[in-house]
C-alpha positions in Angstrom: 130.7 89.8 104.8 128.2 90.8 107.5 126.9 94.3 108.0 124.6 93.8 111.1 125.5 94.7 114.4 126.3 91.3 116.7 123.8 92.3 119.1 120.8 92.8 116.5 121.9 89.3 114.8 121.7 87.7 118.5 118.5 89.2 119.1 116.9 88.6 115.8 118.0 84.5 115.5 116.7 84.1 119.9 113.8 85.6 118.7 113.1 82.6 116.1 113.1 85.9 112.8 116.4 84.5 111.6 117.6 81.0 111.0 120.6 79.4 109.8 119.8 78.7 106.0 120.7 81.0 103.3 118.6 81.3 100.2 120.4 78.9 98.2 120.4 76.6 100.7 116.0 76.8 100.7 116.5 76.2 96.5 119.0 72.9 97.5 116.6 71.5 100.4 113.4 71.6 98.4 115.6 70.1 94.7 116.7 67.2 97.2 113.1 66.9 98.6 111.1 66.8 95.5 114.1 66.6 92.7 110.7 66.3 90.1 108.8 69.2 91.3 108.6 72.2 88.6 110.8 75.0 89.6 111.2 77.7 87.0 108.7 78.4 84.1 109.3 81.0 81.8 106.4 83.4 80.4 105.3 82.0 76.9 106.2 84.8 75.3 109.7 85.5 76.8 111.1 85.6 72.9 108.9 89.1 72.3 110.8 90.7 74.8 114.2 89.2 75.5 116.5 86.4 73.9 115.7 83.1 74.0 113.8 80.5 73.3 110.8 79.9 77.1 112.2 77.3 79.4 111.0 75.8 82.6 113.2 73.3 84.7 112.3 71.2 87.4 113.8 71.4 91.0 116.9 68.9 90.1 117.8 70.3 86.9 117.6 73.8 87.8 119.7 72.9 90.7 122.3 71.4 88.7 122.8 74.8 86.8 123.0 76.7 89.4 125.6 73.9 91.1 127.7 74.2 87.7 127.5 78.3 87.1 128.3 78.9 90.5 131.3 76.4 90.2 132.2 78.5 86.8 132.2 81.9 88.8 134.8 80.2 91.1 136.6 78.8 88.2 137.3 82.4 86.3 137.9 83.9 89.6 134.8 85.0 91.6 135.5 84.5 95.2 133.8 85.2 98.6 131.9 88.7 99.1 133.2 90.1 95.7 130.4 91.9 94.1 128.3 91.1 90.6 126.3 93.4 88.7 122.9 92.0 86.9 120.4 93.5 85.1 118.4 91.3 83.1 114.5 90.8 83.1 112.6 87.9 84.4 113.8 84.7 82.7 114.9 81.1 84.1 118.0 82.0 83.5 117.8 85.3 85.5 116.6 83.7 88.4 120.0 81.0 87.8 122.4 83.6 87.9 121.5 85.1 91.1 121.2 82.1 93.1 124.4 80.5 91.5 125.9 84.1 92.8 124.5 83.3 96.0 125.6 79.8 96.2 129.4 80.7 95.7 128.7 83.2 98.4 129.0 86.6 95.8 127.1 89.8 97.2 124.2 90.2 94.1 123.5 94.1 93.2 120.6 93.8 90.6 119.8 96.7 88.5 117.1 98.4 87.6 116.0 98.0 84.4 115.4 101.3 82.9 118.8 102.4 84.3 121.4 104.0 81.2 125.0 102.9 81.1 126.1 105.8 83.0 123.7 104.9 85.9 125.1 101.7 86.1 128.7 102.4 85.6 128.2 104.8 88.6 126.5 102.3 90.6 128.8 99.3 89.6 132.1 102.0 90.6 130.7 102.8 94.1 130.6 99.3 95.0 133.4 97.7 94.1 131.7 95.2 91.8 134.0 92.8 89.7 131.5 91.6 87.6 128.2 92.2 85.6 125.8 90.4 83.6 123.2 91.8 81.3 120.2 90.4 78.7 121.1 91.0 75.3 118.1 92.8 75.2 115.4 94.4 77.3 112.3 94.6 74.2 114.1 97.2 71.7 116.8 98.1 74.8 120.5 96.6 73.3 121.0 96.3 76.8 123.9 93.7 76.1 125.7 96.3 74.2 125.7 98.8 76.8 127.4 96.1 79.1 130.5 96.2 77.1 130.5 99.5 77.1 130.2 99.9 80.7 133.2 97.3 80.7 134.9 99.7 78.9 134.6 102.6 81.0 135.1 100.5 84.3 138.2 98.6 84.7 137.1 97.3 87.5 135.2 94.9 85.9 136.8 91.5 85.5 134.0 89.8 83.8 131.1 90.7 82.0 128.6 88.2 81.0 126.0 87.9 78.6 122.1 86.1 78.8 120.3 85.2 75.9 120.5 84.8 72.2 122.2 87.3 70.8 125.1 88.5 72.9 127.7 90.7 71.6 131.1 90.9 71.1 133.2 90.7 74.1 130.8 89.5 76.7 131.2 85.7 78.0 128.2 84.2 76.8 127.2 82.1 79.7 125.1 79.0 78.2 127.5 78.0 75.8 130.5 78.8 78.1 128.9 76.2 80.7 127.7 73.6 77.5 131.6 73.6 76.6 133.4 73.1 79.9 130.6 70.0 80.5 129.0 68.0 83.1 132.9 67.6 85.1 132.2 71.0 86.2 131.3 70.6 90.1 130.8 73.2 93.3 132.3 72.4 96.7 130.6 75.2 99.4 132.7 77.0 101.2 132.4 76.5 104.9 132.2 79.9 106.8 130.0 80.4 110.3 126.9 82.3 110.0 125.9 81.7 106.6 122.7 83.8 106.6 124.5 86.2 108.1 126.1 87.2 105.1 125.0 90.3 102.5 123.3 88.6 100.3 122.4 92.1 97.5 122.9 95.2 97.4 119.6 97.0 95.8 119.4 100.3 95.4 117.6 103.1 96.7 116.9 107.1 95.3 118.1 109.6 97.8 117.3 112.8 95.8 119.6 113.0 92.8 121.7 110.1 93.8 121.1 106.3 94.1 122.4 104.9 97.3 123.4 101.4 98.1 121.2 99.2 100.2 122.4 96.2 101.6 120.7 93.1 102.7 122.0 89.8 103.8 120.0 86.6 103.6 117.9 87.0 107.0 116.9 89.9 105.6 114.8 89.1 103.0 113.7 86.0 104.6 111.9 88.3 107.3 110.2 90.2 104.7 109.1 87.4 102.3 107.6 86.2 105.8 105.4 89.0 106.2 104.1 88.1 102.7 104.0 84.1 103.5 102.2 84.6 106.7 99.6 87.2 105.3 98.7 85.9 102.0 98.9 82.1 103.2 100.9 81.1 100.7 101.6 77.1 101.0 104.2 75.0 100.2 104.3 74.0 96.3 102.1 76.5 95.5 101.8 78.4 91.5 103.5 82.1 91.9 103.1 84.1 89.0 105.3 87.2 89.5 105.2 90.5 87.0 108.1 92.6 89.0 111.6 92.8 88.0 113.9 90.9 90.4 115.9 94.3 90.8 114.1 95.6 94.4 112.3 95.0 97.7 108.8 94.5 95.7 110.1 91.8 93.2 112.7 89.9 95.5 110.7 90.4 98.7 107.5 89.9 97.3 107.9 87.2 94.6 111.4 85.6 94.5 112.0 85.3 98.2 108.4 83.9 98.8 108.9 81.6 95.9 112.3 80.1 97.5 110.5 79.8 101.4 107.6 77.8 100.2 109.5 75.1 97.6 106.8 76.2 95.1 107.0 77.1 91.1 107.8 80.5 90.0 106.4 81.7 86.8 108.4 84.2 85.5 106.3 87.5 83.5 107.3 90.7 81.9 104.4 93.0 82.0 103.1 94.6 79.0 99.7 94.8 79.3 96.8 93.9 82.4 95.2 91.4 79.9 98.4 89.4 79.0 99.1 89.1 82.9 95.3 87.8 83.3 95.4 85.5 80.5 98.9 84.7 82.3 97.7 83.4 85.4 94.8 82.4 83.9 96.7 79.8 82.2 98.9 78.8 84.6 96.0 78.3 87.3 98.0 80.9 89.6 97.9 80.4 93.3 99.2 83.7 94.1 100.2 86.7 91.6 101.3 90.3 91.9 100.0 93.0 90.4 100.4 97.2 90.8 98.0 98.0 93.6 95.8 100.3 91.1 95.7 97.7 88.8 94.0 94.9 92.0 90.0 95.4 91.1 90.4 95.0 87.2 92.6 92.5 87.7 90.0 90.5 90.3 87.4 91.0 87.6 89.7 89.3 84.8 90.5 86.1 86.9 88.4 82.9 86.5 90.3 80.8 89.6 88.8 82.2 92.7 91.1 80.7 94.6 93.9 83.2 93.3 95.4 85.0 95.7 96.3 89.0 94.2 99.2 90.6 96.5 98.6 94.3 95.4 101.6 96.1 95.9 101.9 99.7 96.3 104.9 101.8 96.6 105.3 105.6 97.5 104.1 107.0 94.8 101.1 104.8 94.4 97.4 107.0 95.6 95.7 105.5 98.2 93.8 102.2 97.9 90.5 102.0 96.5 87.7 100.0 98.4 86.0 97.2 96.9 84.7 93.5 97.3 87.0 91.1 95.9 86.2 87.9 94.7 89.0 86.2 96.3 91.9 86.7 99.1 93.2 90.3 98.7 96.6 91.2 100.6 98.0 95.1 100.4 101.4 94.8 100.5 102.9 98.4 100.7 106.5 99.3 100.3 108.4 101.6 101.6 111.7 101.7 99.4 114.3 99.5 99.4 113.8 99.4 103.4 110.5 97.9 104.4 107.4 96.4 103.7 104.5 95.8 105.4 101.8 92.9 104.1 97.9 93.7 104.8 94.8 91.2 104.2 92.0 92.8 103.6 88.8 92.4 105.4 85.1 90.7 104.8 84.2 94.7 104.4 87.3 95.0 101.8 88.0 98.8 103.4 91.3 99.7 103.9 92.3 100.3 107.3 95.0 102.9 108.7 98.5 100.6 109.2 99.1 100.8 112.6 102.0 101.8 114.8 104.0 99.6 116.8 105.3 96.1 116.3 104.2 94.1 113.2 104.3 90.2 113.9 102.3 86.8 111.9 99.3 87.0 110.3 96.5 89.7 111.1 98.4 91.1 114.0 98.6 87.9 115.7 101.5 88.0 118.6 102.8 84.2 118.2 105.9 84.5 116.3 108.4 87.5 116.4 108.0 90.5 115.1 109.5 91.4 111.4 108.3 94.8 111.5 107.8 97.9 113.9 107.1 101.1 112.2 106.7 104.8 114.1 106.8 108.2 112.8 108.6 111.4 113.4 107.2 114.0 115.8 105.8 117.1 113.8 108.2 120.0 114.1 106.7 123.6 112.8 104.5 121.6 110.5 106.7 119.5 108.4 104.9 116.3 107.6 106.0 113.3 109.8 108.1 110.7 107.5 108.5 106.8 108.3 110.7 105.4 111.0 111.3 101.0 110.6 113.2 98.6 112.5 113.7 94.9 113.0 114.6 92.1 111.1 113.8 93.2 107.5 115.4 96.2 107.9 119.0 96.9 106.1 121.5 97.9 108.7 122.2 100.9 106.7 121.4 105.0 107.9 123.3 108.5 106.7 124.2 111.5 108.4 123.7 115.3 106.9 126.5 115.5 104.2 127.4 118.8 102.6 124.0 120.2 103.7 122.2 117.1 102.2 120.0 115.0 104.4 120.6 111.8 104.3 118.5 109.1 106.2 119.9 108.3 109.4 119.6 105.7 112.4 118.0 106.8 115.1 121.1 106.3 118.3 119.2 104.6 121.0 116.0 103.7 119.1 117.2 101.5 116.5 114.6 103.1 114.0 115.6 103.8 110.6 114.4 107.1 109.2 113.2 106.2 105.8 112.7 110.3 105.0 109.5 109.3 103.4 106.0 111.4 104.4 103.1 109.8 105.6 99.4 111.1 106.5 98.4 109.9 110.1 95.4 108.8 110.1 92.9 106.7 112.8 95.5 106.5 114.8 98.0 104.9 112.0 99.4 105.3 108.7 97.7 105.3 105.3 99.8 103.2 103.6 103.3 103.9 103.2 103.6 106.9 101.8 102.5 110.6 100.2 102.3 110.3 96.0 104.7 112.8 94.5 108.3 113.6 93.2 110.0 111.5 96.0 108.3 108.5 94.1 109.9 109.5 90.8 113.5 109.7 92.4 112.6 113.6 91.6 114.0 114.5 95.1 115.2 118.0 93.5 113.4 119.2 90.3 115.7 122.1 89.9 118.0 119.8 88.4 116.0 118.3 86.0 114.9 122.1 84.8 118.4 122.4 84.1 118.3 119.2 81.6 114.9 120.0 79.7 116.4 124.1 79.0 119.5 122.5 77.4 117.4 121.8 74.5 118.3 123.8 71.4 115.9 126.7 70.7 114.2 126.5 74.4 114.5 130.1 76.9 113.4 128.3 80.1 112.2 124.6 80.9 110.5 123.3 84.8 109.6 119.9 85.4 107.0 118.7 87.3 104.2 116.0 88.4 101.0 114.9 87.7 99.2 112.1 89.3 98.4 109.3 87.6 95.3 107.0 88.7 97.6 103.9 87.5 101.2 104.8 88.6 101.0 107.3 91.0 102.6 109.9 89.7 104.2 110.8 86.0 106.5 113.4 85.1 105.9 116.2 82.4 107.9 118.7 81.1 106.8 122.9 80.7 109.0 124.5 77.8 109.0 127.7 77.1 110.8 128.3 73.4 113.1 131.2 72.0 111.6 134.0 70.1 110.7 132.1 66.7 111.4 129.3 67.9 108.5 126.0 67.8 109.9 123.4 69.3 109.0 120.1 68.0 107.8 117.3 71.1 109.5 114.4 69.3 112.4 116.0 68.3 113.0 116.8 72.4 112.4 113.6 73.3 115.0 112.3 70.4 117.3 114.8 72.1 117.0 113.2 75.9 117.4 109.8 74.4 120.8 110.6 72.7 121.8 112.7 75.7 121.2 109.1 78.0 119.1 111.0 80.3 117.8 108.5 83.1 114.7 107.1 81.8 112.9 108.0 84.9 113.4 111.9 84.2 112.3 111.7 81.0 108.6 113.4 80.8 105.3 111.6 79.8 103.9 114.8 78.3 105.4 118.1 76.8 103.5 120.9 77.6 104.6 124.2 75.4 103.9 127.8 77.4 105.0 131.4 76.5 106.0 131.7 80.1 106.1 129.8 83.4 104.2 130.5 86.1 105.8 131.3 89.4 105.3 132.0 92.7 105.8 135.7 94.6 109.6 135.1 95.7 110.0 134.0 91.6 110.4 129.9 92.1 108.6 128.2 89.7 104.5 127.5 90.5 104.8 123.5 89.6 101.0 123.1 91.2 99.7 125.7 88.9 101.3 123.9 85.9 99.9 120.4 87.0 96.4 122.0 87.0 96.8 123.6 83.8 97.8 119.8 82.0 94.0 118.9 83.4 92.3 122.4 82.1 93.8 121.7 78.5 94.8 118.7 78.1 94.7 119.3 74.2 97.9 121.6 74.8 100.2 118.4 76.2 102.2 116.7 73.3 
């Protein structure tokens, strides 16, 4: 299935952005290459979070799973552009599944993690998908349960499969499953034109209160991992040490994609503390790892290799980068949704400087090589802060028109630019970074909604939500409540309540503030700002 334009394909594959070679196809080149070279490593302690024992598989042995699961897929009745479901943490076997998927020419939609069954069953119904695999368990998450559950609910679903060590009922447990149908079980590719061409995911993207399909196809991400390759000067058989999810633009783009263009080893990490993902890439003598942009100067000071390359990455919620002197290659790689990113070295003077507009092309600005990026803004109409306009060949062929009153982003006719609808401060003549902190980063588009959800509480008169920035992540969400006459609400019992509710995990506050009243503004909305400064006067009032 292709879902770019002929004449954008023409122009991006003359331009030398796009080739021919899907990313399978990279993962099969570099196993016949150097069958012995290390591939896949999981994190040492994968067992504390997820099922399974830690594995790590060279190039020809990894290659041969992925030959014989996507060969199984085919076998129970995958076929050509039918859509699968994952959402599953960083593991070996994570990283099999999607490129088997890839490699019998499925369309991959991974997941985010902290998505409830609801979320998914939503997402997995929009697109058609036919099947869906899931960990057993995400740390204390029965995420495998769920799965079945969402089979259930969605008959749709021809297949739901299970990774790790304790699956449940009614999932096909995929190790086994391969271990019993043997080494007989062999893949023949499919010959179609184009394959590159082809969607390769379909990630997903928060457009207010709704999550919106992105699709990609192979090129795609190619172009983006690029920008990363080219900035950070990341070799071939290099040590990549990656912390994000596989579920978005920042973990596929960033780490996974990278990983497949270079032939080096991927060592797979689920983050639960700075220290662990030091002592990580410590160990591992790490060549390149990622980190949360906020998190780039402790972790600089925590690394003994000085030859470690740390790709900061920060989204749109993230606060502007701090300045300081690293001890090794720094590279700002700022993200603007699912739809772009843009990957920044930083200088001897380790000052951030404004991104600029116009056409993004190799390292540093240079002009040899064609350009994966060009980036403008809106004009600024009665004040309203500019937001983000991309094109080229990272970007999703993907735009939406005003629907019901609701703006949706929407390709510019004539331009080719994608409005992204995300605000950005102009400044020295560009951007700073991708992006204004706030509710848009929390998929908190409208927080009216989310009011609606605390108030339903037993015992509670009115409830607001709203933000407060956090020096780490951006940007947190906290909850005002203001209880019934007699009534104390308790902060644990409310936050029981969400949980058996299945509220999204991302609308679920960090804090409980408790008030008498809200504060609001003269035409009697609620005064969020005024809320946010009163969590900083008294912080002793926040449960």
């Amino acid at each position: 299935m292709k879902a770019t334009l002929e004449n954008l394909a023409k122009e991006y594959h003359e331009s030398g952005a796009w080739s021919d070679v899907p990313l399978d196809e990279l993962f099969r080149k570099t196993a016949a290459e150097h069958p012995d070279r290390l591939a896949l490593v999981d994190a040492p302690d994968r067992a504390a979070w997820t099922g399974g024992e830690p594995r790590s598989l060279t190039y020809a042995e990894a290659d041969r799973e992925i030959d014989r699961l996507a060969a199984f897929y085919c076998t129970v009745g995958l076929s050509s552009d039918h859509v699968i479901g994952v959402q599953a943490p960083n593991t070996v076997d994570t990283v099999i599944a999607i490129l088997a998927a890839l490699r019998a020419d499925l369309i991959v939609s991974p997941l985010p993690l902290h998505w409830r069954q609801k979320n998914v069953v939503e997402a997995l119904n929009s697109i058609g998908a036919k099947g869906f695999i899931a960990a057993d368990r995400i740390e204390t998450r029965d995420v495998g349960t769920a799965a079945r559950d969402v089979a259930a609910d969605l008959f749709s679903l021809r297949f739901v499969f299970g990774l790790g060590k304790e699956v449940p009922d009614g999932l096909i447990e995929l190790a086994p499953m391969l271990a019993e149908m043997g080494e007989d079980l062999t893949f023949t590719p499919a010959d179609r034109p184009d394959p590159a061409d082809h969607t390769a995911t379909i990630c997903w993207s928060r457009s207010g209160e709704e999550n919106v399909p992105v699709s990609r196809c192979h090129n795609h991400w190619l172009a983006a991992a690029q920008m990363i390759v080219n900035e950070a000067h990341i070799k071939e058989a290099s040590t990549i040490l990656v912390p994000y999810s596989l579920s978005g633009l920042t973990g596929l783009g960033g780490g996974l994609v990278p990983f497949l263009a270079t032939g080096s080893t991927l060592h797979l990490h689920h983050p639960t503390s700075l220290a662990n993902l030091a002592a990580h890439a410590n160990d591992v003598e790490a060549d390149v790892v990622m980190t949360p942009g906020p998190l780039a100067q402790t972790l600089d000071r925590k690394l003994t290799n000085t030859k470690t390359t740390v790709l900061a990455a920060w989204n749109i919620s993230a606060p502007h980068p701090t300045t300081f002197v690293a001890r090794r290659r720094l590279v700002d790689v700022h993200v603007a949704d699912e739809f772009a990113l843009i990957a920044k070295a930083r200088g001897p003077s380790a000052k951030i400087k404004a991104t600029a507009l116009g056409k993004h092309n190799g390292s540093n600005g240079c002009e040899s090589g064609p350009a994966l990026l060009e980036i403008a803004v809106t004009e600024e109409v009665e004040e309203q802060v500019p937001t983000l306009l991309v094109k080229g060949p990272m970007v999703p062929e993907i735009g939406w028109r005003t629907i019901n009153g609701d703006q949706r982003r929407v390709r510019w006719e004539g331009t080719g630019f994608l409005n992204t609808n995300i605000k950005v401060d102009l400044v020295d003549g560009g951007i700073a970074g991708f992006g204004i902190p706030g509710a848009y980063a929390l998929g908190t588009g409208n927080l009216e909604t989310i009011d609606v959800i605390y108030a339903s509480y037993p015992g509670i008169k009115e409830a607001a939500a709203f933000v407060v920035e956090d020096h780490l992540l951006g940007a947190r969400m906290y909850a005002a409540l203001v209880p019934k006459s007699s009534n104390v609400p308790d902060a644990a019992s409310f936050f029981a309540y969400l949980d058996a509710e299945g509220v999204d995990l991302a609308k679920i506050p960090h804090r409980v503030l408790i008030l008498q009243s809200l504060p609001r503004n003269a035409d009697g909305t609620i005064f969020r700002e005024k809320l946010t400064l009163r969590t900083q006067r008294l912080p002793a009032a926040v449960a």
